[in-house]
Backbone as CSV, one residue per row, in Angstrom:
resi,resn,N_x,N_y,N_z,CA_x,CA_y,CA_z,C_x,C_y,C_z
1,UNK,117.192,-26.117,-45.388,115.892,-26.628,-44.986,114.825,-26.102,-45.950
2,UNK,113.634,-26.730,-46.640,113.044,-26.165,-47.447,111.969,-25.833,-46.682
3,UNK,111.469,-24.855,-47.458,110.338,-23.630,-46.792,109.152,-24.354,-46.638
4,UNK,108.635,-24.496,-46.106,106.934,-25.232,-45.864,105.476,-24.602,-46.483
5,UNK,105.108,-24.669,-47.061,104.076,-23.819,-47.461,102.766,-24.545,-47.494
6,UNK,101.526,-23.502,-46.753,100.414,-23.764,-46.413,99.539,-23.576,-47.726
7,UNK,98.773,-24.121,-48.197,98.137,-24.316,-49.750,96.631,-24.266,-49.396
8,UNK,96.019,-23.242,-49.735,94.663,-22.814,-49.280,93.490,-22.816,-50.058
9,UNK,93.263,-23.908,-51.112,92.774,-24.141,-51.952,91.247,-24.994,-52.200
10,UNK,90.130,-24.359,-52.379,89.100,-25.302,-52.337,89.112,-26.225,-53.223
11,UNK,89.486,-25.963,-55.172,89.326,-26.880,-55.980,90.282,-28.236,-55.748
12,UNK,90.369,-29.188,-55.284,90.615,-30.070,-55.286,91.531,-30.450,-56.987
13,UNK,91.078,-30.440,-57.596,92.016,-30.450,-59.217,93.417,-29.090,-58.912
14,UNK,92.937,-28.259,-59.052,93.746,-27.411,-58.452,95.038,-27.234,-57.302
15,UNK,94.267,-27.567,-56.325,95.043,-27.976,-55.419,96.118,-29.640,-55.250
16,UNK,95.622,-30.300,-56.139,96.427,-31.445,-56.598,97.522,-31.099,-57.377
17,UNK,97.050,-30.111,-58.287,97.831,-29.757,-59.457,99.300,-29.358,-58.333
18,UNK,98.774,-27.673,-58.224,99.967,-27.287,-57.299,100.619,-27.933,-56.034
19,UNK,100.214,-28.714,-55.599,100.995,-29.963,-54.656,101.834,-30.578,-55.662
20,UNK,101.225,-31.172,-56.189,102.645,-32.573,-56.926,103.684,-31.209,-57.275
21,UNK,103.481,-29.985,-58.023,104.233,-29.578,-58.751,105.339,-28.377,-57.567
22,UNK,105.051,-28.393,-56.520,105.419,-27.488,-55.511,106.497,-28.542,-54.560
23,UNK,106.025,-30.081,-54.832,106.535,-30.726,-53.972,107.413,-31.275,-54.636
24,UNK,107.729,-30.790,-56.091,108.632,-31.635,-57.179,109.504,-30.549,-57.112
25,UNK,109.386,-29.371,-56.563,110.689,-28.134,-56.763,110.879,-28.281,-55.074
26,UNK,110.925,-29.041,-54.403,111.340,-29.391,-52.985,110.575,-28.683,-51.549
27,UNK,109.509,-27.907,-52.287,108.725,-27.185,-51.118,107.697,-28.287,-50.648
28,UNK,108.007,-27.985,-49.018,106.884,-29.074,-48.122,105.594,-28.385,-48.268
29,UNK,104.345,-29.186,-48.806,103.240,-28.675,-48.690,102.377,-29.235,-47.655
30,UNK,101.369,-28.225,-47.520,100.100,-28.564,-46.238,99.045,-27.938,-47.183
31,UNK,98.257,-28.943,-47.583,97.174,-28.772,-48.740,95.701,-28.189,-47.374
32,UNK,95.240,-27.260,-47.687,94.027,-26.876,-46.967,92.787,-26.720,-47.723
33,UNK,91.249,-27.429,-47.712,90.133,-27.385,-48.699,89.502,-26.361,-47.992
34,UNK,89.600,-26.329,-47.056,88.273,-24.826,-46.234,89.054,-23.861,-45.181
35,UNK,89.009,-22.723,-44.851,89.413,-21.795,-44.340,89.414,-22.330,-43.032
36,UNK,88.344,-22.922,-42.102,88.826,-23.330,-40.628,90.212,-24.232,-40.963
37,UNK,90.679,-25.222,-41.527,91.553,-26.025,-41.901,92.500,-25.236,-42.512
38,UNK,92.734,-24.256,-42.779,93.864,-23.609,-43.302,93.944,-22.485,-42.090
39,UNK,93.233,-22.207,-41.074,93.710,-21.364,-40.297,94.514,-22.360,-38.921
40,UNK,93.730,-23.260,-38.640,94.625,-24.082,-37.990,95.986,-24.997,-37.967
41,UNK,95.902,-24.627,-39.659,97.249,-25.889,-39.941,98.154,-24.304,-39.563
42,UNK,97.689,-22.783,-39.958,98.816,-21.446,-39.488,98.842,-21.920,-38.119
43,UNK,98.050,-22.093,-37.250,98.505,-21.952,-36.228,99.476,-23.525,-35.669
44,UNK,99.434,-24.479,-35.925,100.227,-25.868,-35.878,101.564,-25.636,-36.307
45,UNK,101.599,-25.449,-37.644,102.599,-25.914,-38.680,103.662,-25.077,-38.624
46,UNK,103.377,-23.468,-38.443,103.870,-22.072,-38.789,104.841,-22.302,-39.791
47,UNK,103.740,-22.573,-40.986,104.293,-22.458,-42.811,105.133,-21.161,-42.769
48,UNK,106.027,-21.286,-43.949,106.842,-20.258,-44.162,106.429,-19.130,-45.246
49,UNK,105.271,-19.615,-46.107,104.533,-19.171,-46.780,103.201,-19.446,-46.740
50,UNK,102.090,-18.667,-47.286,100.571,-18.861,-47.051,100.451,-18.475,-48.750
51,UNK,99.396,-19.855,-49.497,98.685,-19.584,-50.816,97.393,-18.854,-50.629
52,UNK,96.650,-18.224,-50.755,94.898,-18.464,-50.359,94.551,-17.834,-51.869
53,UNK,93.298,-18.193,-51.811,92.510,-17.952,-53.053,91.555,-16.727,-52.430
54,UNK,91.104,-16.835,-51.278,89.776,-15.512,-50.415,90.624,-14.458,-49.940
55,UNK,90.653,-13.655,-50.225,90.912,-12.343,-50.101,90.414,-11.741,-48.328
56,UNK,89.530,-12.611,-48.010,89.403,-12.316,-46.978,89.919,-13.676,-45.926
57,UNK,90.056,-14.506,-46.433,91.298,-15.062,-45.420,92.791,-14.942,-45.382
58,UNK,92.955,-14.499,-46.089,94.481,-13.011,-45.956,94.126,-12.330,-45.070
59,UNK,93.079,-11.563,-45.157,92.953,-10.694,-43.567,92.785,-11.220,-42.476
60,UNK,92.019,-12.308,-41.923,91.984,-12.938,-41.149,93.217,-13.522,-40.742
61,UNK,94.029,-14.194,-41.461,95.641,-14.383,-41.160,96.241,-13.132,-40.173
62,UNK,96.227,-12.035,-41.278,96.946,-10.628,-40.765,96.271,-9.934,-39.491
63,UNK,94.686,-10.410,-39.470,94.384,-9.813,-38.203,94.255,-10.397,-37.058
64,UNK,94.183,-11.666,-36.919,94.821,-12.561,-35.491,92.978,-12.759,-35.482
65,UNK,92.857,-14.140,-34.343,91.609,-14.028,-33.572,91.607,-14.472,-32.680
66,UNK,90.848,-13.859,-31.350,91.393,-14.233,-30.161,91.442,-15.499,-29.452
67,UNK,92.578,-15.492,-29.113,93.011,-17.104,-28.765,93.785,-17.886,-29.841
68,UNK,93.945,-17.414,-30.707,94.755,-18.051,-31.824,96.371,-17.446,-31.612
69,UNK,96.999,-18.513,-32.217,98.341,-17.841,-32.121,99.412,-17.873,-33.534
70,UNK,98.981,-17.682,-34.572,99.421,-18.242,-35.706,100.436,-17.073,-35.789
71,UNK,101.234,-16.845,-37.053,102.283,-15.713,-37.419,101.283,-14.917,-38.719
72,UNK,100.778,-13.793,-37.722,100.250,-12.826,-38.243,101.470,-12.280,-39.465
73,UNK,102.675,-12.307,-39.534,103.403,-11.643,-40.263,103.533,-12.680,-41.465
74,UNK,102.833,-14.282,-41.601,103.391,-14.763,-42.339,103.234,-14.124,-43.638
75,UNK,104.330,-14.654,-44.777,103.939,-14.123,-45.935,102.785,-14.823,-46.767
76,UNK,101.998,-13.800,-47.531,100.847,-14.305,-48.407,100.465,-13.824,-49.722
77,UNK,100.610,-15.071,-50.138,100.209,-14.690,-51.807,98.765,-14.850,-52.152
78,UNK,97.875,-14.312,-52.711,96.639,-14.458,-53.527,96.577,-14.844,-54.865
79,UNK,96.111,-16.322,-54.757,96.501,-16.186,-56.019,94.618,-17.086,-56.752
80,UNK,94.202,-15.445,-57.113,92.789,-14.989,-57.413,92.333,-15.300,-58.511
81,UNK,91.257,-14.921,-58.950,90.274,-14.854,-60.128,90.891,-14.439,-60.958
82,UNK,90.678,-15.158,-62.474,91.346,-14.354,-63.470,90.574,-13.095,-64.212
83,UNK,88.937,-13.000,-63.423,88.208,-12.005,-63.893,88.755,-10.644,-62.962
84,UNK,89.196,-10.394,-62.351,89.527,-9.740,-61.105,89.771,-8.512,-61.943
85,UNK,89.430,-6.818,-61.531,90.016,-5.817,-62.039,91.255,-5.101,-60.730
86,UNK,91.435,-4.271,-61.007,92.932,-3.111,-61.031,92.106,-3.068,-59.018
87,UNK,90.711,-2.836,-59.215,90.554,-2.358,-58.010,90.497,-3.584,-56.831
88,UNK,90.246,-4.886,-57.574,90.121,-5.795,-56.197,91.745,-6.306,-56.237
89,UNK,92.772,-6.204,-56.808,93.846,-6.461,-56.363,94.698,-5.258,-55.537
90,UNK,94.171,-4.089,-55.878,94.550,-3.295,-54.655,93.930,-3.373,-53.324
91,UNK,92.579,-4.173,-53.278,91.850,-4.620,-52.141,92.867,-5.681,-51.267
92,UNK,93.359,-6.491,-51.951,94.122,-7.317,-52.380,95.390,-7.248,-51.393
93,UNK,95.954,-6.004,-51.483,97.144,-5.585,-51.082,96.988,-4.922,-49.365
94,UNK,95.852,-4.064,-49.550,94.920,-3.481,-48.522,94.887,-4.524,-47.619
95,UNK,94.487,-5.665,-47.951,94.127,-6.421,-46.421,95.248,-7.379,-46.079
96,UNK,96.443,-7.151,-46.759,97.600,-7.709,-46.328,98.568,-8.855,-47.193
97,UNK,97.974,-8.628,-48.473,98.932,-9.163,-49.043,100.366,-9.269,-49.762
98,UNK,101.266,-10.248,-49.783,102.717,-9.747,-49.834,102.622,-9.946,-51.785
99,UNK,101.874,-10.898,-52.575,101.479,-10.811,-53.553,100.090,-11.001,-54.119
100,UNK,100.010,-10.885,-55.574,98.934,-11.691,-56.445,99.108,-11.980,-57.438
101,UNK,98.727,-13.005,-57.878,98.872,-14.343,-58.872,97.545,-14.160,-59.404
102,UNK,96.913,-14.364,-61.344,96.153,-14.798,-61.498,96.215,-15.855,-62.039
103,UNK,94.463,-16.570,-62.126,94.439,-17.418,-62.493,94.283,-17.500,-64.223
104,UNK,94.415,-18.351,-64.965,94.515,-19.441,-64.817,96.610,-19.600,-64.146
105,UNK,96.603,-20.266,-63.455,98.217,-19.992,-63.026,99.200,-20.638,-64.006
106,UNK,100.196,-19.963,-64.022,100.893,-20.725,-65.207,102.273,-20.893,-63.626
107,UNK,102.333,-22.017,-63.432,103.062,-22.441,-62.423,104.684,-22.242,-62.553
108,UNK,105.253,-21.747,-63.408,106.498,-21.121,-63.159,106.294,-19.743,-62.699
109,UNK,105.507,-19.419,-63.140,105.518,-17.655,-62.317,105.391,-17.720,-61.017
110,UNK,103.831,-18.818,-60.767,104.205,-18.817,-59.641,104.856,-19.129,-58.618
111,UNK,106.261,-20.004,-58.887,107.197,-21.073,-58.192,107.849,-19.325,-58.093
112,UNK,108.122,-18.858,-59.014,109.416,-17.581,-59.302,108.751,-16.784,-57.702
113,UNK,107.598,-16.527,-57.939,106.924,-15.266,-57.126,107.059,-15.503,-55.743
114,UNK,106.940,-17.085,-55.431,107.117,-17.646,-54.418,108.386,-17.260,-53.740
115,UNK,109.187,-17.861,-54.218,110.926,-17.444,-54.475,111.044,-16.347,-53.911
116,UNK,110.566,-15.137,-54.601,110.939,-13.959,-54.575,110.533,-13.292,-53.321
117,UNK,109.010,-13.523,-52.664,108.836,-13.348,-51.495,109.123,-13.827,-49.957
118,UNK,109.459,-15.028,-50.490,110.668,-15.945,-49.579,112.146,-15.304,-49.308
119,UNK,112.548,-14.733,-50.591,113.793,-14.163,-50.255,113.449,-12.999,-49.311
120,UNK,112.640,-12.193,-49.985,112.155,-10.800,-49.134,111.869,-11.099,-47.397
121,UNK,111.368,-11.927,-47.138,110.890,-12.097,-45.634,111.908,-12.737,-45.056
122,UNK,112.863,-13.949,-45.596,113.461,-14.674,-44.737,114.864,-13.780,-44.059
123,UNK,114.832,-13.920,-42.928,116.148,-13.422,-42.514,117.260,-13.883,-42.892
124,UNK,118.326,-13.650,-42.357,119.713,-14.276,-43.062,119.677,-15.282,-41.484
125,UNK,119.652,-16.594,-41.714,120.505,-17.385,-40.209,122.093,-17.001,-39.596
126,UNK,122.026,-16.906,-38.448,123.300,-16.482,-37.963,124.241,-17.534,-38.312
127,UNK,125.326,-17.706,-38.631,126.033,-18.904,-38.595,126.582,-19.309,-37.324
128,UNK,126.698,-18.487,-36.373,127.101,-18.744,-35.160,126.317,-18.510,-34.076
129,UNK,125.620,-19.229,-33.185,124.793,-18.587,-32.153,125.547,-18.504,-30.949
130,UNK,125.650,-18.641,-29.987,125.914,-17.829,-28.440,124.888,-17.819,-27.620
131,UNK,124.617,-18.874,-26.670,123.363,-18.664,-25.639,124.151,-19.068,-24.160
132,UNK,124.693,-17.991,-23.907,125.487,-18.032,-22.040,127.052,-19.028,-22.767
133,UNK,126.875,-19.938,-21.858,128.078,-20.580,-22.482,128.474,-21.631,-23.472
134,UNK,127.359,-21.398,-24.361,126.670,-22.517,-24.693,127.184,-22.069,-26.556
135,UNK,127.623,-22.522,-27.511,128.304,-22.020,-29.088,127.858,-22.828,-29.372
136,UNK,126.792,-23.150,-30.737,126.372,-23.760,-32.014,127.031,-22.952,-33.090
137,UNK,127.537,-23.866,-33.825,128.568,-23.259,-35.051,127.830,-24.342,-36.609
138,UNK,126.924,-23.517,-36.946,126.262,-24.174,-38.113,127.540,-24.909,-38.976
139,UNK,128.595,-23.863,-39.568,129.052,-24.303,-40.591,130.105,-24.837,-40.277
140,UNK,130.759,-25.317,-39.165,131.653,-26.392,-38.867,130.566,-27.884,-38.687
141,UNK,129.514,-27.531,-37.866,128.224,-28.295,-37.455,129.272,-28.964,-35.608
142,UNK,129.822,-27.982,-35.000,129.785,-28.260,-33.924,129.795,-27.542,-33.166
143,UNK,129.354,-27.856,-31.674,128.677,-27.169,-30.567,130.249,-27.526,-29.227
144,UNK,130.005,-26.659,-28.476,130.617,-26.456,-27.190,129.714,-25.827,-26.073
145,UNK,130.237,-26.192,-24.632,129.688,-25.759,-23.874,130.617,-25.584,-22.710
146,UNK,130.905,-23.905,-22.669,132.199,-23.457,-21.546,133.559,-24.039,-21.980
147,UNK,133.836,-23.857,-23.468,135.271,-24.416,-24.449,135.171,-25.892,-24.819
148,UNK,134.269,-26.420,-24.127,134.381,-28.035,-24.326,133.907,-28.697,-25.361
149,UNK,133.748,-29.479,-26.121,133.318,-29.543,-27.215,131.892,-30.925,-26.832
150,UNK,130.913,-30.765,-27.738,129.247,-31.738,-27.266,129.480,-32.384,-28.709
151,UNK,129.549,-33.754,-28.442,129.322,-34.626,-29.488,127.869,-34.773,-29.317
152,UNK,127.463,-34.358,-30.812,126.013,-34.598,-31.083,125.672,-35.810,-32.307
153,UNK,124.829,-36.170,-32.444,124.144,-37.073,-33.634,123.870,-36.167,-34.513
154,UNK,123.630,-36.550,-35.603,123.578,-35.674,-37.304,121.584,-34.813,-36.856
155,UNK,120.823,-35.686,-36.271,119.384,-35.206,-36.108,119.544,-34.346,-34.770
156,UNK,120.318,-34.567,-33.531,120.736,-33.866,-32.322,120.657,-32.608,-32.774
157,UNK,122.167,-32.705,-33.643,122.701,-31.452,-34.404,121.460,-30.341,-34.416
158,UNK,120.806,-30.916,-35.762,119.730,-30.266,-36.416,118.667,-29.656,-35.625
159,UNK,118.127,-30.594,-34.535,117.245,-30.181,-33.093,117.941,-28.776,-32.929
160,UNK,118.954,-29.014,-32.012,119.716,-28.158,-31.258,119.654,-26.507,-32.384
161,UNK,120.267,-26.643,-33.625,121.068,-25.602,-34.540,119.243,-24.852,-34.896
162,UNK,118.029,-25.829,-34.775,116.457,-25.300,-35.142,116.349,-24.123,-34.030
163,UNK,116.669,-24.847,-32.723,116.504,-23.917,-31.225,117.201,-22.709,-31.211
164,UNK,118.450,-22.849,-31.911,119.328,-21.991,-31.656,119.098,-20.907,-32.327
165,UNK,118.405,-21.114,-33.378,117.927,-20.208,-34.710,117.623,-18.571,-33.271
166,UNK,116.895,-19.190,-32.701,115.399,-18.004,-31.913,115.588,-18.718,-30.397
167,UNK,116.870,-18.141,-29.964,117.458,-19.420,-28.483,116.013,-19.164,-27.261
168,UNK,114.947,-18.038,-27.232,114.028,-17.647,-26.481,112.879,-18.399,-27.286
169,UNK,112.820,-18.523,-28.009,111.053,-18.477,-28.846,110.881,-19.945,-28.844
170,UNK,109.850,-20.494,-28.538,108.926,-21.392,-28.069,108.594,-22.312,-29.730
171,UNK,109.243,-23.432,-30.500,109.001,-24.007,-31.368,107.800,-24.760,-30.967
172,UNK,106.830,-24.808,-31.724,106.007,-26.240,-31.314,106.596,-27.586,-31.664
173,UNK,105.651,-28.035,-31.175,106.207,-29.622,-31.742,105.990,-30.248,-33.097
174,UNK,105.121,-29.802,-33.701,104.763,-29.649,-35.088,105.517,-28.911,-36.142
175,UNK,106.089,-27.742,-35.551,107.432,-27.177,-36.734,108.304,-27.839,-35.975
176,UNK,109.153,-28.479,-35.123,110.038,-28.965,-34.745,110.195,-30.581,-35.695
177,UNK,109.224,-31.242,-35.540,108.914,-32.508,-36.489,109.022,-32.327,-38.226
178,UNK,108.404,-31.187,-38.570,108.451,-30.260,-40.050,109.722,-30.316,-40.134
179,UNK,110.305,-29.294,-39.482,111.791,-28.492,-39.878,112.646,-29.989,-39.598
180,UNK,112.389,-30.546,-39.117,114.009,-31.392,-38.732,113.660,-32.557,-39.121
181,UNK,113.008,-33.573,-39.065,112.422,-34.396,-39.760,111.508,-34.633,-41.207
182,UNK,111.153,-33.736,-41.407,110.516,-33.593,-42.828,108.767,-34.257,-42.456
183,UNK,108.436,-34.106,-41.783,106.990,-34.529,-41.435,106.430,-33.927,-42.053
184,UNK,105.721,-34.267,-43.404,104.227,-33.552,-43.765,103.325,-33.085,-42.936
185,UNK,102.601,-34.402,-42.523,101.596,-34.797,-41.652,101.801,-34.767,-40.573
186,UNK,100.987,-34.816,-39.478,100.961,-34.955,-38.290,100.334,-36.515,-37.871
187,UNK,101.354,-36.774,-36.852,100.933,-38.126,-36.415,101.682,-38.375,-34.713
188,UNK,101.465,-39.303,-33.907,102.000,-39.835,-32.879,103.449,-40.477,-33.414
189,UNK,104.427,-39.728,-32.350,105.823,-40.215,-32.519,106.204,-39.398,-31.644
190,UNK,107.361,-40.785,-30.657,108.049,-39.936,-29.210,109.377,-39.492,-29.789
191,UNK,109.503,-39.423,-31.564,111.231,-39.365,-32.088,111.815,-37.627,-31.447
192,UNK,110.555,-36.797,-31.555,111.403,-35.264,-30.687,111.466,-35.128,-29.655
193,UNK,110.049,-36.305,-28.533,111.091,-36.051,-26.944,112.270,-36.932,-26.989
194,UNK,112.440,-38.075,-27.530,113.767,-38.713,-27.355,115.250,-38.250,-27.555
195,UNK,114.761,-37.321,-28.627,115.971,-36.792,-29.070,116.153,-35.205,-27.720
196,UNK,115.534,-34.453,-27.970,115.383,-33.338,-27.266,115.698,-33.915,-25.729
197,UNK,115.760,-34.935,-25.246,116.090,-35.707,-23.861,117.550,-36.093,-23.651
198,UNK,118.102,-36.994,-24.817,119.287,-36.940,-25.663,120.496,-35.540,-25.355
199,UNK,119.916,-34.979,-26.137,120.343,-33.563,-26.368,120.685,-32.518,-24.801
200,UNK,119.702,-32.721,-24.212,119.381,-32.193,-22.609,120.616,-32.717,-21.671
201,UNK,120.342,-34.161,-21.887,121.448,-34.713,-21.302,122.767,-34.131,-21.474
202,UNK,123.368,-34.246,-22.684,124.768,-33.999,-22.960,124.826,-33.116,-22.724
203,UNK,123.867,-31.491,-22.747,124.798,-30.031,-23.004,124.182,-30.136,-21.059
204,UNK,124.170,-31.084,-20.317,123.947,-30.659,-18.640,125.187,-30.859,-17.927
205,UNK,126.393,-30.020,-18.097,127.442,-29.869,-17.984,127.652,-29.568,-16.670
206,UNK,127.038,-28.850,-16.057,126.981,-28.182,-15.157,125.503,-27.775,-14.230
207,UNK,125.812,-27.333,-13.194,124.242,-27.160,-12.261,123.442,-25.928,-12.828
208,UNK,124.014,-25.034,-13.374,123.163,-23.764,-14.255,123.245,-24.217,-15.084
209,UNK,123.196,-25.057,-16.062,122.958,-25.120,-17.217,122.113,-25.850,-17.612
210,UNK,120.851,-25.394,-18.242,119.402,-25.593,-18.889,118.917,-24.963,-19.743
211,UNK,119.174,-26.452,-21.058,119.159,-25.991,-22.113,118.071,-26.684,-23.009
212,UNK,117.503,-26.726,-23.784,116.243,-27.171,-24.649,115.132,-27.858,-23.310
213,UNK,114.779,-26.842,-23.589,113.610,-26.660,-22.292,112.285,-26.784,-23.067
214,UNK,111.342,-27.809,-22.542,109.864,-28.378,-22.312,109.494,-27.314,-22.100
215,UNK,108.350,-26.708,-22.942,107.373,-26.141,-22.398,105.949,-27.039,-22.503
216,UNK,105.261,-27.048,-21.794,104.302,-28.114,-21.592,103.137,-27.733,-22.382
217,UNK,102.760,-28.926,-23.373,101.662,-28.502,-24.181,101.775,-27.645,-24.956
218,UNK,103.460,-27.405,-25.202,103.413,-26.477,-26.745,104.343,-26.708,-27.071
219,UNK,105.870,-27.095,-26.973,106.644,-27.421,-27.422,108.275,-27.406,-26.631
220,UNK,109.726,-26.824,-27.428,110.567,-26.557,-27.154,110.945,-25.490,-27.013
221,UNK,112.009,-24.495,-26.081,113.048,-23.695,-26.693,114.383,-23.938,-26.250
222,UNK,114.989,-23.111,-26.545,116.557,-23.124,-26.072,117.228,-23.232,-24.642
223,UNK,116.651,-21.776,-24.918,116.849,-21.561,-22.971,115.590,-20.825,-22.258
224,UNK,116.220,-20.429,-21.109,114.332,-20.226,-20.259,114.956,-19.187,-19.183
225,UNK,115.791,-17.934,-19.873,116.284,-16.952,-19.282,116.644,-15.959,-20.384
């Protein structure tokens, strides 16, 4: 699945630049021109990476605001002024950054740097999950429930194996559409309750068993125990 990355960029030339060229090495971008718009697409989208150019919307990321719910831990690169000295990139680091980039950018470094902090944060995926009686097996790509085996659809699959990642944690519907569909944008489409309904159906094997569970007005999870 490729990493999503939130692009926090006022110059418009700029920010064109690094889109076409971010979206040509297979990373999903979410282009942001002003800081309210790049703090809300963190809290929607939950990018796998954060660009910003303000030094102080890195901190604002890292320090939460109330009522927001974005991933304070996401990773973040700065990628700053090319006048910048020794002391504002340790400022830099101070208010939470995982790198810094100057400008003018020479865009392989920064694809590499990207890379490199992606590797650092991402966990390893389990290949096998386990939720009660319930087995997702990524690398066969099939599921059981109490030995039995769940014929799924190729997008089912993918739903299900997203949930299974974090079988407790609450996906929105916006990384659920991202991660499994490839949605840039946000738009009206019933394609994740249909499927997630789909999906519900088949693994309801039994009277305890409730599995990709509605949470209302925010999204999916796995289970709800």
């Amino acid at each position: 699945m490729n990493p999503a990355l939130l692009l926090a960029e006022p110059e418009p030339e700029i920010r064109s630049y690094l889109e076409r060229h971010l979206a040509d090495d297979g990373f999903r971008v979410l282009g942001a021109a002003f800081n309210r718009e790049a703090l809300e697409l963190a809290e929607r989208a939950r990018p796998d990476l954060v660009l910003v150019s303000e030094i102080d919307l890195c901190a604002r990321l890292r320090e939460g605001e109330p009522g927001r719910s974005w991933d304070r831990d996401v990773p973040v690169i700065v990628v700053g002024s090319e006048h910048v000295d020794a002391r504002e990139r340790v400022r830099a680091f101070e208010r939470g950054a995982d790198d810094y980039v100057h400008r003018p950018v020479v865009y392989e470094e920064l694809a590499a740097r990207i890379r490199a902090v992606l590797r650092r944060a991402t966990p390893p995926v389990a290949e096998r999950v386990e939720a009660g009686r319930l087995v997702v097996d990524r690398v066969t790509r099939t599921v059981t429930l109490g030995g039995r085996p769940v014929h799924l659809a190729a997008k089912e699959f993918e739903l299900l194996a997203r949930l299974a990642a974090e079988p407790k944690r609450v996906f929105t519907k916006d990384e659920l559409l991202r991660d499994v569909w490839g949605y840039r944008s946000f738009c009206r489409t019933r394609t994740l309750e249909s499927h997630a309904s789909r999906v519900r159906r088949k693994l309801a094997l039994g009277p305890d068993d409730r599995f990709v569970v509605n949470v209302w007005g925010v999204g999916y999870k796995l289970v709800d125990y």
